[in-house]
C-alpha positions in Angstrom: -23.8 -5.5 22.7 -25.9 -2.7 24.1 -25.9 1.6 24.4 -22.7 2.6 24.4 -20.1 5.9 24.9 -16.7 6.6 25.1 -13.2 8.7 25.4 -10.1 9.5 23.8 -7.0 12.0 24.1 -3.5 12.7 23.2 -0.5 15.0 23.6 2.0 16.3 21.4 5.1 15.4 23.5 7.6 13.3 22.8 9.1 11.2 25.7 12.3 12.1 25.2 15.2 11.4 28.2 18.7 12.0 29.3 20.9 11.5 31.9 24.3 9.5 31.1 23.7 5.1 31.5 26.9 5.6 34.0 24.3 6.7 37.0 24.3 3.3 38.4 27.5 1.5 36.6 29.7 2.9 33.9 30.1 1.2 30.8 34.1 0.3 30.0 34.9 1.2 26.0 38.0 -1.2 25.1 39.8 1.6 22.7 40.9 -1.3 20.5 43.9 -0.3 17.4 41.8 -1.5 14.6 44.3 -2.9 12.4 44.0 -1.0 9.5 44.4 -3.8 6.6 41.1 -5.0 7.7 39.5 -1.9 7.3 37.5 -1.4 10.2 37.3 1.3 13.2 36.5 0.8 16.7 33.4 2.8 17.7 32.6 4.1 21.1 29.1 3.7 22.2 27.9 5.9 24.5 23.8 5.5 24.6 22.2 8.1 27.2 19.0 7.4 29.1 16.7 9.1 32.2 18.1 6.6 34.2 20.3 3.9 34.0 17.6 1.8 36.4 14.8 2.5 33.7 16.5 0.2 31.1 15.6 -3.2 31.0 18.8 -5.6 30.3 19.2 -7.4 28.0 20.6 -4.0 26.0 21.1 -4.9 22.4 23.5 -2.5 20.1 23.2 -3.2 16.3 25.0 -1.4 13.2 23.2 -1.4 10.2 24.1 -0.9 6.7 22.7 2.8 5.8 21.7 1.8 2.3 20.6 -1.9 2.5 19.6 -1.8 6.1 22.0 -5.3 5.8 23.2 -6.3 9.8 27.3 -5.0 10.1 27.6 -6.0 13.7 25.8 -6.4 16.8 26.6 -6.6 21.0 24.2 -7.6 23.5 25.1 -6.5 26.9 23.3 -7.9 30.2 24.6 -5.8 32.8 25.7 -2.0 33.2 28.8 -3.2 33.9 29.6 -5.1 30.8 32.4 -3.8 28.4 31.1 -1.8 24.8 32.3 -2.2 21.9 31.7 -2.3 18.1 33.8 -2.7 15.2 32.6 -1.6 11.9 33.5 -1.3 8.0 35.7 1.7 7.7 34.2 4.5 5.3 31.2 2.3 5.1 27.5 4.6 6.0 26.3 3.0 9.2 22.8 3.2 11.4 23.9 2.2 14.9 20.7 1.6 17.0 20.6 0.7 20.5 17.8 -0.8 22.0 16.6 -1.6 25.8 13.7 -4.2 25.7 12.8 -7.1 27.9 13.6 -10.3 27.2 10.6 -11.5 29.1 8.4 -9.5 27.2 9.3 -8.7 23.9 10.4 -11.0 21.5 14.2 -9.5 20.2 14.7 -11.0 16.2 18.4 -12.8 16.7 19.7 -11.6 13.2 18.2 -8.7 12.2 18.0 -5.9 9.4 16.6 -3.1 9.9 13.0 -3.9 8.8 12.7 -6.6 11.5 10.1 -6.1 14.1 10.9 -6.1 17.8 7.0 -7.7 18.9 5.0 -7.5 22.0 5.1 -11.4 23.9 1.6 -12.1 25.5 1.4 -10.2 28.5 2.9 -11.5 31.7 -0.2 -11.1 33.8 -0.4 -10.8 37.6 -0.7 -14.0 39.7 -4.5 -14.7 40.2 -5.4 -13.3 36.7 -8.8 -15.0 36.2 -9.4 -17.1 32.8 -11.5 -13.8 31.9 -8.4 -11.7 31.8 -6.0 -14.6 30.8 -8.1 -15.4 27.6 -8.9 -11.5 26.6 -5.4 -9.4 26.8 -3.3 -8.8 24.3 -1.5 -6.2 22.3 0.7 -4.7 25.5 3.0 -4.8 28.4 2.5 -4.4 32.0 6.2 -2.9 32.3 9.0 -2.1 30.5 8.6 -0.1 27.9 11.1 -0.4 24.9 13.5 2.8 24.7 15.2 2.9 21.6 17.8 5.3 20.3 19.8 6.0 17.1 22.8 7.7 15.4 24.4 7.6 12.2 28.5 7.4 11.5 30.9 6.9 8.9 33.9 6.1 10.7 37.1 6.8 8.9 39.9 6.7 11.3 40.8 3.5 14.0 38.7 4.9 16.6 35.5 7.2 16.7 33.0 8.0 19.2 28.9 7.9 18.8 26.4 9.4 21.3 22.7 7.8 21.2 19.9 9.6 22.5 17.6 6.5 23.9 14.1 7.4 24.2 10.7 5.5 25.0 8.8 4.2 21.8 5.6 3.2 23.7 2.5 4.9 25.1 1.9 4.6 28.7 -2.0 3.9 29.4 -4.3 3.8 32.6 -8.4 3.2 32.8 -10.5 3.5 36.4 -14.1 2.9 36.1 -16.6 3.8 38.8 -20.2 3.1 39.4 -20.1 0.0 37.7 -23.5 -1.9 38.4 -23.3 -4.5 41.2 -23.6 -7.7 38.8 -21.0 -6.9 37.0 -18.0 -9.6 36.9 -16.3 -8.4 34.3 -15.0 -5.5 32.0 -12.1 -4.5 29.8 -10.8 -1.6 27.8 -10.1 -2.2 23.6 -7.9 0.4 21.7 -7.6 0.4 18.1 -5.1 2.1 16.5 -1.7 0.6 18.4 0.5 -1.6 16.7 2.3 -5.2 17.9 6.0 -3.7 17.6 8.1 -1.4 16.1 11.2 -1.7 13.8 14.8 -0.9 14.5 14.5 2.0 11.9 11.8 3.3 14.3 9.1 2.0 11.6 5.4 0.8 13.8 4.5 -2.5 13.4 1.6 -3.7 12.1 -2.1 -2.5 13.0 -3.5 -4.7 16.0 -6.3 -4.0 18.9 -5.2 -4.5 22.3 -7.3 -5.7 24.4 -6.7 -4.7 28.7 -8.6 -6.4 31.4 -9.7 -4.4 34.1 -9.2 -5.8 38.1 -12.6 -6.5 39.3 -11.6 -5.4 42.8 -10.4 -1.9 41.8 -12.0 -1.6 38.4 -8.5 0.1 37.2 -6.2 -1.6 34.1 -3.3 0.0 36.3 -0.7 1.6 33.5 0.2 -0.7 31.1 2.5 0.4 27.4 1.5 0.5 24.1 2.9 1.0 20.5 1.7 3.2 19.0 0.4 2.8 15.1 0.5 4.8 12.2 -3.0 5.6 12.4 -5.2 8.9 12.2 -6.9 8.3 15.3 -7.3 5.9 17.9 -10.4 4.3 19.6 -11.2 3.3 22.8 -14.1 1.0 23.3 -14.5 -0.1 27.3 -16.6 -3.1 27.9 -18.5 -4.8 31.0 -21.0 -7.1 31.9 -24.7 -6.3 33.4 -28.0 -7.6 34.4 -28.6 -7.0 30.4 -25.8 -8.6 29.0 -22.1 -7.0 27.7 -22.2 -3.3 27.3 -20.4 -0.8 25.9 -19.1 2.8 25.5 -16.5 4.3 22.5 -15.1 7.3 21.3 -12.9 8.2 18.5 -10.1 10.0 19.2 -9.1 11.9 15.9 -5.2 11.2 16.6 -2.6 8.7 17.2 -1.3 7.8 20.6 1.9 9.0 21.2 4.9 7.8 21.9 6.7 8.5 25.6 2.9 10.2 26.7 1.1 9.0 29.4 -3.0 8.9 28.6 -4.9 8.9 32.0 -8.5 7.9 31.7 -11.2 7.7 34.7 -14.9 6.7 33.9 -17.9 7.1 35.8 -21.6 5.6 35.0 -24.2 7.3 36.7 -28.1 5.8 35.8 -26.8 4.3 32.8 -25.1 7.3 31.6 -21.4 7.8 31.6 -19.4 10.6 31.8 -15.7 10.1 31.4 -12.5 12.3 32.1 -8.8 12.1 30.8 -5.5 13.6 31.5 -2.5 13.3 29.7 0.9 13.9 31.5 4.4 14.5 30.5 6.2 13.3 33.0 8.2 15.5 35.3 8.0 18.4 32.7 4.9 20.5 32.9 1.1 20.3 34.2 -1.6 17.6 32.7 -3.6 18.5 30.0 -7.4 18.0 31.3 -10.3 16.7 29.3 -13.4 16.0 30.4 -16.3 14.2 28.5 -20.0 13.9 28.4 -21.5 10.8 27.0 -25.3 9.9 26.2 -26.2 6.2 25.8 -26.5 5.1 22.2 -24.4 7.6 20.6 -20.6 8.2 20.1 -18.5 10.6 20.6 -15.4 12.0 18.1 -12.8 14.4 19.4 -10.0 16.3 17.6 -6.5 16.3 19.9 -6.0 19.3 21.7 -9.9 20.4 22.4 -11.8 20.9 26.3 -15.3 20.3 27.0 -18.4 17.9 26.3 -18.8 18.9 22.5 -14.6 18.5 22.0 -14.2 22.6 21.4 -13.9 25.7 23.1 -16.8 27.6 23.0 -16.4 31.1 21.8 -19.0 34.5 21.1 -17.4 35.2 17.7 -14.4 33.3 15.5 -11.6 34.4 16.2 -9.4 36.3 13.2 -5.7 35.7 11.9 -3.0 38.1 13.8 -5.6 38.2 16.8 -5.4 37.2 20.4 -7.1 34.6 21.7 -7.2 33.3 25.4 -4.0 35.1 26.1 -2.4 33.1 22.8 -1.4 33.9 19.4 -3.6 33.1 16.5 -1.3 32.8 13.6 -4.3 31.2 11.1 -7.3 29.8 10.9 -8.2 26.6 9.2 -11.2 25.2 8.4 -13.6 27.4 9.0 -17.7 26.4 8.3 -19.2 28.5 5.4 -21.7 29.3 8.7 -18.9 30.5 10.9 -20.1 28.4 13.3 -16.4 26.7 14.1 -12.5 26.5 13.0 -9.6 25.3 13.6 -7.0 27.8 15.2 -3.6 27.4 14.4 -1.5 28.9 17.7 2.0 30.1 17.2 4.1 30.2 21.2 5.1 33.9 22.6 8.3 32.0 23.1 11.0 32.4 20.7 14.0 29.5 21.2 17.9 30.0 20.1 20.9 28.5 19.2 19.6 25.2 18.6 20.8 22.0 16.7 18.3 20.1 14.3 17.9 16.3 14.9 20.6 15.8 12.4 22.9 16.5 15.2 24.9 13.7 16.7 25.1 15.3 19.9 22.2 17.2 20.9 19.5 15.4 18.2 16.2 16.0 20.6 16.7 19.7 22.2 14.0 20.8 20.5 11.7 17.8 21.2 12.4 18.5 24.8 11.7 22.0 24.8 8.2 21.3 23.3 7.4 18.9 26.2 8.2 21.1 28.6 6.4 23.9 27.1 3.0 25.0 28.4 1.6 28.2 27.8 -1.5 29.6 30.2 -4.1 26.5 30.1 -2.6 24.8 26.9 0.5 22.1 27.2 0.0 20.2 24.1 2.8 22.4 22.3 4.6 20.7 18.9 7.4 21.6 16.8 5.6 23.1 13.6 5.5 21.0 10.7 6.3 21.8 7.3 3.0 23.1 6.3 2.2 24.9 9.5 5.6 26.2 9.2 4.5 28.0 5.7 1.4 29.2 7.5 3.9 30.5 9.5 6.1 32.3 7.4 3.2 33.4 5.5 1.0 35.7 8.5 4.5 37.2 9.2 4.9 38.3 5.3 1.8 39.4 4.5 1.6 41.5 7.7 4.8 42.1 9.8 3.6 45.5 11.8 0.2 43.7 12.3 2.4 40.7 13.7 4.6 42.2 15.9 2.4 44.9 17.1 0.1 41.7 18.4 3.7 39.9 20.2 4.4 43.2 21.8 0.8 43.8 23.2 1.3 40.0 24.3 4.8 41.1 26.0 6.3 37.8 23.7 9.3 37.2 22.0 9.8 39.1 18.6 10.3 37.0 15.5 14.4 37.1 15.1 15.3 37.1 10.8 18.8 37.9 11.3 22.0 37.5 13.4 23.8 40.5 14.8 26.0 40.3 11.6 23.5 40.2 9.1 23.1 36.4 8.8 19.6 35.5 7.9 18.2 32.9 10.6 16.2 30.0 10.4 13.4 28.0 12.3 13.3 24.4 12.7 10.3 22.6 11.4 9.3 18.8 10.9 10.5 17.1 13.6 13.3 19.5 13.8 14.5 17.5 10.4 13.8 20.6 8.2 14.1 24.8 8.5 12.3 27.8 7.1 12.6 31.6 6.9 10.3 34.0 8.2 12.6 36.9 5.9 11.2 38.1 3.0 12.6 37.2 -0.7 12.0 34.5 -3.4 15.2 32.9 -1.6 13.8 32.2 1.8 10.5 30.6 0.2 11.8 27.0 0.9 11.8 24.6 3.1 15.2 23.0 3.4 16.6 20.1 5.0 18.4 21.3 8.4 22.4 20.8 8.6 23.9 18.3 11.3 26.6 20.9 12.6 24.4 24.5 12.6 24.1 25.4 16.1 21.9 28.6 15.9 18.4 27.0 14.4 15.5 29.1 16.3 12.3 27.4 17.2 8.9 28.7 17.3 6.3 25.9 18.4 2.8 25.5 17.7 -0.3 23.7 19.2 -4.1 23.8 17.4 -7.6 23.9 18.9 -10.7 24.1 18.0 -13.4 26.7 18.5 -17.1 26.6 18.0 -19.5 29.3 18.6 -22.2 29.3 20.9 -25.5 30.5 19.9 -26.5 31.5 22.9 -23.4 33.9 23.3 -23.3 34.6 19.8 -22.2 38.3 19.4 -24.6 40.4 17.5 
């Protein structure tokens, strides 16, 4: 193959929905009387979803053993309409996991535990898909895309009732190419770093390449899904035909795709040339994250998640320091600096400060925090994550070592303060991890840890976080 180029992004978001399944049919829960010499409970399922439309039917409900991951019981429903129910072992630890996934185009195991792989079916291609495109694609879905939720119970008593969060476990994906020479017949898009399914306990498959034909009449993949892998970053190689032979352009994207994020891609080769752009939209929630890329032939690119411009950084006169303000953000550290100065990493804290929060141990209200970071943009960056247990000592750490540097900076910002305690003295903490963990930002060989966040605490604060990287211009470079 010949010269080649390429492009790549993410976003931080999570694709996380909710809006009750009983839109567009309600589901009818048979409040059975276990009998209680058989030791089991009846269990109300009652999965939540965008849109009861957006689930594909077959909807499969499973309960697996907590420790063994051993199958307890199982329902498959085909309509919305259907009657819910589940019996399980009483005083037994249970994962129930619900799962929407076509049967047309993902292959459901029939007895499962919960190591077994739900796997991608070779796609259902359009009527009039040439023998190109038929012999080529693999490795993803032209609709559908598997939502999955999950909630853990112990039920002791005849009946109980369980709420699961269902949300989207595959990447959305779109390529259009433009200026394609006039010979060409044929092209398609590879990524690396997806995987062919993922397992009930949320585990990705493994490792494969997909492979997307593009239509020749529109030179666009139109928006297929993805899994995503459990990868450090992800490549995308497009390739076509010319008067030369197959060509090709690539970039390495230093990140995995994520899950419930749609990646928007549009190409254009100019003279042999290309120059690509990307956006990557949350949907419904806040504004598209724009990159745009420059590509020479011969060479590839690598980009870091969450950086503008041709070179994959912003381009600054000086580095910026810790506890400074930067673009109208917060610089809470800065990582990886060159011995030169010449770039770094800068670790951004939000100006918003979030309360009374659950953690994702919560059976109710698991993914408030995931929500708020997808609807969170601040000025021109929307790529905002909750901190994770490192970043969250990084955290902790600027505030310590300099609390009237800290929140002189948030009040010249006009942000939220950092909150230690409640109006009664109660020392508060932040969610970190995935909202799985929490940390302190008060002071004392107490509040050094990171602990695991508790399933009933309603008060958690959140503090997100996003990173970029900076380089310095020569040409600007302050004396």
């Amino acid at each position: 193959m010949g010269g080649g180029k390429t492009l790549i992004v993410r976003r931080l978001c999570c694709w996380v929905v909710a809006l009750c399944l009983f839109a567009c049919g309600e589901y009818k829960v048979l409040d059975e009387e276990a009998d209680s010499s058989e030791a089991v409970s009846s269990v109300r399922i009652q999965p939540r979803a965008a849109d009861s439309e957006a689930l594909s039917y077959p909807l499969y409900i499973y309960a697996f053993g907590a420790d063994d991951g051993k199958l307890l019981a199982r329902q498959q429903l085909s309509a919305a309409d259907e009657e819910l129910r589940l019996s399980l072992p009483r005083s037994v630890s249970c994962r129930v996991v619900a799962v929407s996934a076509d049967a047309e185009r993902y292959e459901v195991p029939a007895d499962p535990v919960a190591s077994s792989v739900i796997r991608l079916k070779s796609p259902d291609l359009p009527a009039g898909a040439s023998d190109f495109a038929k012999s080529i694609a693999q490795g993803f879905s032209l609709s559908s895309p598997v939502q999955m939720g999950s909630a853990d119970i112990v039920p002791t008593g005849d009946k109980a009732t369980l709420t699961i969060q269902m949300n989207y476990r595959m990447a959305a994906f779109s390529v259009t190419l433009a200026g394609l020479p006039a010979v060409c017949t044929a092209a398609y898009v590879s990524v690396a770093g997806v995987a062919q399914g993922v397992t009930f306990d949320g585990t990705p498959g493994e490792s494969v390449t997909a492979r997307i034909p593009f239509d020749p009449q529109t030179w666009s993949t139109g928006e297929v899904y993805l899994f995503p892998a459990a990868v450090t970053q992800t490549t995308f190689t497009i390739a076509y035909n010319d008067a030369d032979g197959e060509q090709y352009a690539s970039v390495h994207y230093l990140s995995p795709l994520a899950a419930g994020t749609p990646y928007q891609l549009n190409g254009t080769c100019t003279d042999g040339a290309w120059q690509l752009t990307g956006s990557v939209t949350p949907p419904v929630w806040s504004d598209s994250v724009r990159l745009d890329f420059g590509f020479t032939a011969g060479e590839t690119t690598t980009l870091q998640p969450g950086t503008s411009g041709g070179s994959g950084a912003y381009t600054v006169t000086a580095l910026p320091e810790p506890l400074t303000e930067w673009n109208g953000h917060l610089v809470a550290a800065v990582l990886d600096k060159r011995e030169d100065n010449a770039s770094a990493t800068l670790l951004l804290m939000s100006l918003t400060d979030y309360a009374g929060l659950t953690s994702a141990a919560n059976t109710e209200t698991p993914t408030t925090a995931f929500s708020l970071a997808a609807h969170y943009s601040e000025a021109d960056l929307a790529a905002w994550r909750i901190p994770s247990a490192d970043e969250a000592l990084l955290l902790r750490k600027a505030y310590i070592d300099q609390p009237d540097r800290l929140e002189t900076l948030i009040d010249g910002l006009q942000a939220d303060a950092v909150v230690l305690t409640d109006e009664k003295g109660n020392n508060l903490r932040y969610l970190c991890a995935d909202a799985s963990k929490t940390f302190s930002f008060k002071s004392g060989s107490s509040y050094n840890s990171i602990k695991e966040a508790g399933a009933t605490v309603k008060n958690y604060r959140l503090r997100l976080v996003t990173t970029v990287q900076v380089r310095v211009d020569p040409e600007l470079q302050e004396e």
